[in-house]
C-alpha positions in Angstrom: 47.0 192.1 91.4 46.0 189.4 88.7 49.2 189.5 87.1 50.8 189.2 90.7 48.3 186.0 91.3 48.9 184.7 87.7 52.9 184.6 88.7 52.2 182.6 91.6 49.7 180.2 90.8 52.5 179.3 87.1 55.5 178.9 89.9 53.5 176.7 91.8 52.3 174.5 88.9 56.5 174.4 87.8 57.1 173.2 91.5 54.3 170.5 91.0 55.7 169.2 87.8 59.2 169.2 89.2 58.3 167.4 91.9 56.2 164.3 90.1 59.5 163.8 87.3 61.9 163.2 90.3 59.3 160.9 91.8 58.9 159.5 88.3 62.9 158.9 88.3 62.7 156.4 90.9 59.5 154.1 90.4 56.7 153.9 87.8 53.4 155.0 88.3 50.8 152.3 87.0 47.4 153.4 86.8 44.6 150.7 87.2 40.8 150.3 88.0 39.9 148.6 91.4 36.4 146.8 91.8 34.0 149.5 92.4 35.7 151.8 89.7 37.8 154.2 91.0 41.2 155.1 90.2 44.0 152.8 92.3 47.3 154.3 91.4 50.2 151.0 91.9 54.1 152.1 92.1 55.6 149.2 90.1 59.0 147.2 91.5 62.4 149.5 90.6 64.9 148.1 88.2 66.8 146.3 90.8 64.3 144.8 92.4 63.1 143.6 89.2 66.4 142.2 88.2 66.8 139.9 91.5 63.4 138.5 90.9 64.6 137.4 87.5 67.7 136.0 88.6 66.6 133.8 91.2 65.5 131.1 89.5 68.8 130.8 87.2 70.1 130.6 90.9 67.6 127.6 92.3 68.6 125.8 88.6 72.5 126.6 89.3 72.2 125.2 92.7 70.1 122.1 91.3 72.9 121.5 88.4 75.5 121.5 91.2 73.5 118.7 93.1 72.7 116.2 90.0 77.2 116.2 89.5 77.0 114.0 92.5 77.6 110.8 92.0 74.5 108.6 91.1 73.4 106.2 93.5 75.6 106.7 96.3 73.6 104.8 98.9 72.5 102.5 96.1 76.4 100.5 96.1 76.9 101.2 99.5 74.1 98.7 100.7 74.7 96.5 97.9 78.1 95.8 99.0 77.0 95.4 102.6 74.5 93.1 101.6 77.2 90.9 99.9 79.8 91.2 102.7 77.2 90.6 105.2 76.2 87.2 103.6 79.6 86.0 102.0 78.9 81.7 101.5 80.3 79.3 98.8 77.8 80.9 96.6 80.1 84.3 96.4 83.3 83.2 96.9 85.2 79.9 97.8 86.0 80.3 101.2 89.0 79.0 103.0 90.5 78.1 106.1 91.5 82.1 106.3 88.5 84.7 107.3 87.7 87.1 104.2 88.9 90.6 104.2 87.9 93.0 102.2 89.1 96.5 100.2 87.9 99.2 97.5 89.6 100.0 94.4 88.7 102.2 91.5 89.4 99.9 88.4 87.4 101.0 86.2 86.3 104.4 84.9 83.7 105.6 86.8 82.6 107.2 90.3 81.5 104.2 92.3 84.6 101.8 94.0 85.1 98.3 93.2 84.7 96.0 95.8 87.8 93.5 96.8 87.2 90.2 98.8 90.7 88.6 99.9 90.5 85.1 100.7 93.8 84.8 102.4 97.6 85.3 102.2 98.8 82.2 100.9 99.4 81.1 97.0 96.6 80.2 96.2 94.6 82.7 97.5 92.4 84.7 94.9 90.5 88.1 95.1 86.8 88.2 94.2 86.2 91.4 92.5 82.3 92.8 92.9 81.5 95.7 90.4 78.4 97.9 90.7 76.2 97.6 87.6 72.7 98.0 86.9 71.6 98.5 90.3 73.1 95.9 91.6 76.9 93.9 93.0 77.9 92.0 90.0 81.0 89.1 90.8 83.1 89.7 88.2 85.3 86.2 89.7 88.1 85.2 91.2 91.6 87.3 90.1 95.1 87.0 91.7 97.0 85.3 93.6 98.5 85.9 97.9 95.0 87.6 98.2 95.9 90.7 96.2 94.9 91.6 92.6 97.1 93.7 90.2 95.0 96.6 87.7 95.1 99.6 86.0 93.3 102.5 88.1 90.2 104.1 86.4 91.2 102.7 83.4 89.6 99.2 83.7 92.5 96.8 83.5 92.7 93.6 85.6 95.8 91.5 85.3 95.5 88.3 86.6 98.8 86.8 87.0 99.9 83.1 88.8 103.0 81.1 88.7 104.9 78.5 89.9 108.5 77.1 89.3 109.2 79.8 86.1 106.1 79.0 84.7 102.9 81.6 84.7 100.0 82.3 82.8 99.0 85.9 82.7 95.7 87.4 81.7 94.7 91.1 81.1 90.7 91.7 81.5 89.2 94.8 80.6 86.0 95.8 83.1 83.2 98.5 80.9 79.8 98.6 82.0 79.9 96.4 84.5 80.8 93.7 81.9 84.7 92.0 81.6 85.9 90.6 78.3 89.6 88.8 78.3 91.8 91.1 76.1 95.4 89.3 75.9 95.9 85.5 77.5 100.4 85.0 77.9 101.5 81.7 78.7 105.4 82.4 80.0 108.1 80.2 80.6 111.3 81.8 82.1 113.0 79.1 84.0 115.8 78.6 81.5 114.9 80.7 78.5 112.0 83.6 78.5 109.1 82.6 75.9 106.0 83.8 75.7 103.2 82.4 73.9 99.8 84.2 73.3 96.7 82.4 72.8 99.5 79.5 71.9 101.1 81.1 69.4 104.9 82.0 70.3 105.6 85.5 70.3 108.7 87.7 71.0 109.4 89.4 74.2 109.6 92.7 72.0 106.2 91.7 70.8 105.0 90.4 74.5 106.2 94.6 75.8 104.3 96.1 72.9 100.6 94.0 73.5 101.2 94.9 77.4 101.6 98.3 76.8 99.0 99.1 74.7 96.5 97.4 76.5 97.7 99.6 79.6 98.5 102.8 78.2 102.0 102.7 79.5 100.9 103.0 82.9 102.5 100.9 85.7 100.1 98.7 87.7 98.9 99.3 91.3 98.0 96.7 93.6 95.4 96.1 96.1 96.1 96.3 100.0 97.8 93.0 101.6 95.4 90.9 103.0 96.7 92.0 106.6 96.0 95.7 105.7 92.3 95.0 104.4 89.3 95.6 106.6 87.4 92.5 108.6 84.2 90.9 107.4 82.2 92.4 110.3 79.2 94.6 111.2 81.2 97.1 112.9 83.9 97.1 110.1 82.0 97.1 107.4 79.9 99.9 108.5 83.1 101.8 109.4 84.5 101.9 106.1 81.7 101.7 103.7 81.1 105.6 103.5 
């Protein structure tokens, strides 16, 4: 009879101990004292719920990364542009007898458009070129001629460029930082003979290709939109397509 009662009582103890490794498998048992003493037994968080706790925050600082690659300032050009096309006078530009129009281009090498103010479609007619430096629309001046302006996309390059009876003089700018330096000033003559002079000394047309095309990079100029195909000086306008 013992030995019967012995058997039983050593299977049940082997059941017991089975039983608490498989729950051990799953979660961890932590013991720890509560407030008046006694025993509180805790189950702590499983492997995978402790690995998407840790991850989360990498997550919140991925998704925070992927906000601060916007571009800076956004609003901050917007309504400095509006402010200047909202309040054109003689202090801006020189108006004419032609309503302004205005366009975006990306000249230099950054995020943030230039801003483009035709005065007209005649000769004469310049752009004013607005760049968006230190918080603020800088005037860069007048460029151009028919009320377009000739540059170098996201590389910086203005070309200002007027003629008359096979005479021109033709300047290339370079726009950094919200600051433009003259680079390369061609006086050309090609009414009978081409010569090219630079900074009044007479230089080759070989010599006149080279300059230009390091200064560029070899890349072919774009021009800004006609002054018929820019967008009216108005509220309504200017609220329509500065976005």
């Amino acid at each position: 009879m013992k030995k019967t009662l012995c058997l039983i009582l050593s299977f049940a103890l082997c059941m017991t101990l089975a039983a608490c490794g498989a729950d051990k498998a799953d979660n961890t048992a932590v013991e720890t004292s509560s407030p008046d003493g006694s025993a509180v037994v805790e189950i702590a968080e499983t492997e995978k719920e402790i690995t998407e706790k840790n991850s989360e925050p990498a997550k919140k600082s991925e998704e925070k990364s992927k906000d601060e690659t916007k571009a800076p300032g956004n609003g901050e050009w917007i309504k400095a542009y509006k402010d200047v096309l909202l309040n054109l006078d003689k202090a801006d530009i020189e108006l004419t007898t032609q309503e302004a129009k205005f366009c975006l281009c990306f000249i230099d090498g950054d995020s943030v458009p230039e801003l483009v103010v035709s005065t007209g479609d005649f000769h004469a007619a310049c752009c004013y070129v607005f760049t968006f430096s230190g918080g603020k629309a800088v005037n860069l001046g007048p460029f151009g001629s028919f009320g377009t302006i000739q540059y170098i996309e996201k590389i910086g390059i203005i070309i200002d460029s007027l003629g008359n009876n096979g005479y021109f003089n033709e300047t290339y700018y370079k726009l950094e930082n919200g600051i433009i330096d003259a680079l390369l000033d061609f006086e050309i003559e090609t009414r009978e003979t081409e010569n090219y002079l630079l900074d009044g000394k007479e230089i080759t047309k070989a010599q006149y290709n080279s300059l230009v095309s390091e200064v560029t990079n070899g890349t072919k100029p774009a021009s800004s939109p006609n002054y018929e195909k820019c967008f009216a000086v108005t509220a309504q306008s200017v609220d329509k397509n500065l976005k």
